[in-house]
C-alpha positions as CSV (number, residue, x, y, z in Angstrom):
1,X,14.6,-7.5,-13.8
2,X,13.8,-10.2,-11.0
3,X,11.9,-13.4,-12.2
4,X,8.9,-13.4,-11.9
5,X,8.3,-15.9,-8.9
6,X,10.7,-13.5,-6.9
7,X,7.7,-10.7,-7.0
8,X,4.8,-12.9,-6.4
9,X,6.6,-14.4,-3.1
10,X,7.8,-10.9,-2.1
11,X,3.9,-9.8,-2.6
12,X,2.8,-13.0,-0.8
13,X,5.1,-12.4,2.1
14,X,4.2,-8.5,2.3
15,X,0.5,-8.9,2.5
16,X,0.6,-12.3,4.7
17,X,2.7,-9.7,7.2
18,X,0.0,-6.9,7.0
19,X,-3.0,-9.5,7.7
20,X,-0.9,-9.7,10.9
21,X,-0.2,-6.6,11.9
22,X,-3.5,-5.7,11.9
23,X,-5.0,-8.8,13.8
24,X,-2.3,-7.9,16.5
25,X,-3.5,-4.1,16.2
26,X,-7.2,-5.7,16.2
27,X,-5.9,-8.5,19.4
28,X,-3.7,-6.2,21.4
29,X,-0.1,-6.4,21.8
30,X,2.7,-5.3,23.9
31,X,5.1,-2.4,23.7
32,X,8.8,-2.1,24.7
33,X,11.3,0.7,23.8
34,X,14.8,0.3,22.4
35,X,17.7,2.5,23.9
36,X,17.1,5.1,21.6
37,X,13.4,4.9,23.0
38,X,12.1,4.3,19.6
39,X,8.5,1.6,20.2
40,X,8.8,-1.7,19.3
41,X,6.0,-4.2,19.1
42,X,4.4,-7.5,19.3
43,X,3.7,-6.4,15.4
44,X,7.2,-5.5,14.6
45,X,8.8,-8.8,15.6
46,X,6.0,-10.9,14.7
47,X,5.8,-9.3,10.8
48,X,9.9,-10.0,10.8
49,X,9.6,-13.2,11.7
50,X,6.9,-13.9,8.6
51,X,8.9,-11.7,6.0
52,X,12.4,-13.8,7.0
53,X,10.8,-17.2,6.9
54,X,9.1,-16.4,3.7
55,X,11.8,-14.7,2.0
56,X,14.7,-16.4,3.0
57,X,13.3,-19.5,2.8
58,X,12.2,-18.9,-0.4
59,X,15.6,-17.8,-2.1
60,X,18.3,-19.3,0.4
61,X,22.0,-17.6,0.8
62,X,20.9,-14.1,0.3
63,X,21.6,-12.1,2.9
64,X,19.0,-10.5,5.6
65,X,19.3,-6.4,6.7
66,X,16.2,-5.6,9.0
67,X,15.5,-3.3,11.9
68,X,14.2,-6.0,14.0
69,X,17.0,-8.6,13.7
70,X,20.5,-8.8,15.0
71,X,22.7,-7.7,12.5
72,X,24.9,-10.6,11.1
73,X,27.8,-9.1,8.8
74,X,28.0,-11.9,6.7
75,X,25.5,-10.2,4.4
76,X,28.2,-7.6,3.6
77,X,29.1,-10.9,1.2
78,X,26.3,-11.4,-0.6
79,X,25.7,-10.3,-3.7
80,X,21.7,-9.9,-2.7
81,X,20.4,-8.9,0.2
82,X,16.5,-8.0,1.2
83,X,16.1,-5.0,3.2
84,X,13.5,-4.5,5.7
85,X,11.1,-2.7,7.9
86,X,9.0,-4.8,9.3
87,X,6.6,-2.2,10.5
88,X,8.1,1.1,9.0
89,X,6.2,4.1,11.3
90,X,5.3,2.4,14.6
91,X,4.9,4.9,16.6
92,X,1.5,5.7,13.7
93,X,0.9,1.9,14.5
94,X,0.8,2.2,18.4
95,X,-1.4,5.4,18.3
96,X,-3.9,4.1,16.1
97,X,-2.8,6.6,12.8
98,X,-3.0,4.4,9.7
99,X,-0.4,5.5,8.2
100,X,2.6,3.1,8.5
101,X,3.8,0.3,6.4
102,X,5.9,-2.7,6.0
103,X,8.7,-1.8,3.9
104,X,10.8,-4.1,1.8
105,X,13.8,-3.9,-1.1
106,X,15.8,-6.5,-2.9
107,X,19.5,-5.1,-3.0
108,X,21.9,-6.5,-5.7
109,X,25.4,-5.0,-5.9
110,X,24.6,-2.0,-3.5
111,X,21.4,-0.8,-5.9
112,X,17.7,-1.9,-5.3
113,X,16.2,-3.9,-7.8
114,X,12.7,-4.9,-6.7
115,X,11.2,-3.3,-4.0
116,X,7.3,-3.3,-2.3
117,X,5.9,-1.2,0.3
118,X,2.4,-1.8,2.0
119,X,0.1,0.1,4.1
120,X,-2.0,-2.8,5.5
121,X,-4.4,-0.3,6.6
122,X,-5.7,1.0,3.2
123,X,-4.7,-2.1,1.6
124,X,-2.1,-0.1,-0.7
125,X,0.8,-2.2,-2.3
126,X,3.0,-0.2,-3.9
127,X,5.2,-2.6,-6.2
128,X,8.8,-1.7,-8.1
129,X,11.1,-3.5,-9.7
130,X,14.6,-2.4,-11.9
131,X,13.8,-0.7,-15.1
132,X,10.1,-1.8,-15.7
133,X,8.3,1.0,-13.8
134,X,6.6,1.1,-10.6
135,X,2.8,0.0,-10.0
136,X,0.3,1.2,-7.0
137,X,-2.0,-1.9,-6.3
138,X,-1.2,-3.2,-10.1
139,X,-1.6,-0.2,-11.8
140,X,1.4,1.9,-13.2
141,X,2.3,5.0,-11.3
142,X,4.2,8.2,-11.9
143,X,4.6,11.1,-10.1
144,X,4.3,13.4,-12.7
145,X,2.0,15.9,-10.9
146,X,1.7,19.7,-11.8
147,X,4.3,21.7,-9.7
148,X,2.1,24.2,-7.8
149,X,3.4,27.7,-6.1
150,X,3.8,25.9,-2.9
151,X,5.0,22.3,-3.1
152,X,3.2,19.6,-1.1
153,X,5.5,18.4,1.2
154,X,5.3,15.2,3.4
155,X,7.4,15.5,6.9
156,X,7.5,13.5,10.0
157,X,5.0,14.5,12.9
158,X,8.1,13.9,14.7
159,X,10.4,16.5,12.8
160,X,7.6,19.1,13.0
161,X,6.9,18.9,16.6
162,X,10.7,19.7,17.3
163,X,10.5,22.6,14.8
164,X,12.7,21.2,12.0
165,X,10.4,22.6,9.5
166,X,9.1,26.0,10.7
167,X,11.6,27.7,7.8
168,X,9.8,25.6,5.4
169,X,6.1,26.0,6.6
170,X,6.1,29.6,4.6
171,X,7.2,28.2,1.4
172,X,5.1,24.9,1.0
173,X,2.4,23.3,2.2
174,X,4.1,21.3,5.1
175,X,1.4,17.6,5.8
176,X,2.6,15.5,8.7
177,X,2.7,12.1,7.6
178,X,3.7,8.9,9.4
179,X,6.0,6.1,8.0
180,X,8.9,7.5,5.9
181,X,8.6,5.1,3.2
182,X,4.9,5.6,3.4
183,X,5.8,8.9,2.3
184,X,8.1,8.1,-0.4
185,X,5.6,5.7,-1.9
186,X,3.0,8.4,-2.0
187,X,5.7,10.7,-3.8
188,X,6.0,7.9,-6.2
189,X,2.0,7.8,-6.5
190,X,2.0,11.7,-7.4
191,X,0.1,12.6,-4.3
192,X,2.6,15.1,-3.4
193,X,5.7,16.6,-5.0
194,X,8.3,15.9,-2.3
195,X,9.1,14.4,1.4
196,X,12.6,14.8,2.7
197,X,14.0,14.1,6.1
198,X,17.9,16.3,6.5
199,X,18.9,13.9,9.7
200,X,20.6,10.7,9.4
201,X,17.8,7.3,8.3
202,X,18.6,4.2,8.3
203,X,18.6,2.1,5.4
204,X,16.4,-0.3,6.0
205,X,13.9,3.0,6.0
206,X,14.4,3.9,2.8
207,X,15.6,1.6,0.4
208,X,12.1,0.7,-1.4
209,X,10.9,3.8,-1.3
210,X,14.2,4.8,-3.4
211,X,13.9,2.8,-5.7
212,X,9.3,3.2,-6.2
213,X,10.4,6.8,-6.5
214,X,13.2,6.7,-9.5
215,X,10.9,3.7,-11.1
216,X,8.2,6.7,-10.9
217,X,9.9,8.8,-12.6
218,X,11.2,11.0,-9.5
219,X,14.5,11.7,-8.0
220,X,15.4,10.7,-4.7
221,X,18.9,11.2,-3.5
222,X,20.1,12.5,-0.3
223,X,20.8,16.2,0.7
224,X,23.5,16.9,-1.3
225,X,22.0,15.3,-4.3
226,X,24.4,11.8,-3.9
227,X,23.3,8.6,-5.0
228,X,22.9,5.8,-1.9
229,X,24.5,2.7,-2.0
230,X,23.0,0.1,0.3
231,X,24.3,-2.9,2.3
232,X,26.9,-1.0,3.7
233,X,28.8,-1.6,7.2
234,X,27.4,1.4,8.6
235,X,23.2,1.5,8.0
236,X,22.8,5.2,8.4
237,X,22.5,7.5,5.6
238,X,23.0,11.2,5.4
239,X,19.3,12.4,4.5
240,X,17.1,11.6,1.8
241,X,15.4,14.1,-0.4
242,X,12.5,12.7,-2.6
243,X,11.0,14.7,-5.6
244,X,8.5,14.4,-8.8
245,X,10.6,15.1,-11.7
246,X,8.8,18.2,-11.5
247,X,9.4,19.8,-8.4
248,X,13.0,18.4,-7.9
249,X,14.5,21.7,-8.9
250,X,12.4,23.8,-7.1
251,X,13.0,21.5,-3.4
252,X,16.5,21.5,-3.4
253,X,16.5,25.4,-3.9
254,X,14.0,25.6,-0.7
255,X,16.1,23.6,0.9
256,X,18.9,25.6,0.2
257,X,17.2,28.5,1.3
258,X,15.8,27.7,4.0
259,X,19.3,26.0,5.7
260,X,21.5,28.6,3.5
261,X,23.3,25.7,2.2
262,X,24.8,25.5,-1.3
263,X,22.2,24.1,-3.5
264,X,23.2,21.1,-5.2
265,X,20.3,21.4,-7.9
266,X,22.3,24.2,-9.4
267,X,24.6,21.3,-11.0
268,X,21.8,19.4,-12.1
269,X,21.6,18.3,-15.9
């Protein structure tokens, strides 16, 4: 468990980055795209610059992993690094669709610890930290919600559009969502039993989520059901599949199903 002092900074930063987002969403802002043409924003940069002063100036030589900052591999030497999104979902942000999120996790030894993701929109901080239970605006969450016949699923607007889940429209009840850890964060809420995402993510996209989810009392692993390790050399993970404890089982046999791969829940305890 992190002292105390390390969440109430990593709150302080979070929310002080949201307030700015959306005056810059309020103000106007500018919009460039990287050379995987991928939006980034007056917002992104601005909210990176407020959660690195704040965090690393609050607990100096731990190391700094964000989308919106040069990587420097001298954080593959510390013991703790934070992981960050700045603005987790921007394209949601640039078309006005409140449903993105700043996204942050405190690694230690390649596991998260302490992790927050906020929606500045709806004014939802969802809070986690290391074996003392995860907490939605300072009340405890799980997501222990009733498994129904068709699992609510969270996918990318993105993912849909290109027709990644037309095998899995007829077998649950498929709801576009923005930001991915948005989405795992709302797992961890029980407001739907699963979101998962079979392409490669970067880790900076789900690392708090991962950690909201398993403090929940969910699973989240990726598509074949392997534990992440973070702070790596290479950022990208293979998937990531995020489940209530509930509907776990029941996911990775759709997704097995519905890709005719080998079903990795089948090994399960």
């Amino acid at each position: 468990m992190q002292p105390r002092h390390e969440q109430e900074v990593l709150q302080d930063c979070i929310r002080t980055a949201g307030r700015r987002i959306l005056q810059i969403a309020r103000e106007g802002f500018d919009t460039e795209h990287k050379a995987n043409q991928d939006p980034v924003t007056t917002a992104d940069l601005e909210a990176d610059r407020i959660l690195k002063d704040g965090l690393l100036g609050g607990f100096p030589g731990t190391g700094w992993l964000s989308e919106e900052t040069r990587d420097n591999p001298d954080r593959l030497e510390c013991p703790r690094v934070w992981i960050v999104d700045p603005v987790d979902g921007t394209k949601e942000f640039v078309t006005g669709i409140p449903e993105f999120s700043v996204s942050v996790a405190l690694i230690e030894e390649g596991a998260p610890v302490l992790a927050a993701v906020y929606n500045p929109s709806t004014d939802e901080l969802f809070l986690a930290a290391k074996g003392k239970g995860a907490a939605l605006n300072g009340v405890p969450m799980q997501s222990d919600r009733p498994l129904p016949d068709r699992p609510r699923v969270l996918a990318s607007r993105s993912e849909i559009k290109r027709g990644e889940w037309a095998a899995f429209e007829p077998l649950t009840e498929v709801v576009p969502c923005g930001s991915i850890a948005y989405k795992l964060a709302l797992v961890a809420a029980g407001r739907a039993d699963a979101t998962f995402s079979l392409e490669p993510k970067n880790e900076w996209d789900i690392a708090a989520g991962v950690l909201l989810v398993d403090e929940a009392g969910g699973h989240a692993s990726d598509k074949h059901d392997r534990p992440f390790l973070f702070n790596r050399k290479d950022t990208l993970v293979d998937s990531i599949v995020a489940a209530t404890a509930n509907a776990r089982e029941k996911v990775y046999d759709l997704i097995a199903r519905a890709t005719g791969a080998k079903d990795p829940g089948k090994s399960r305890p």
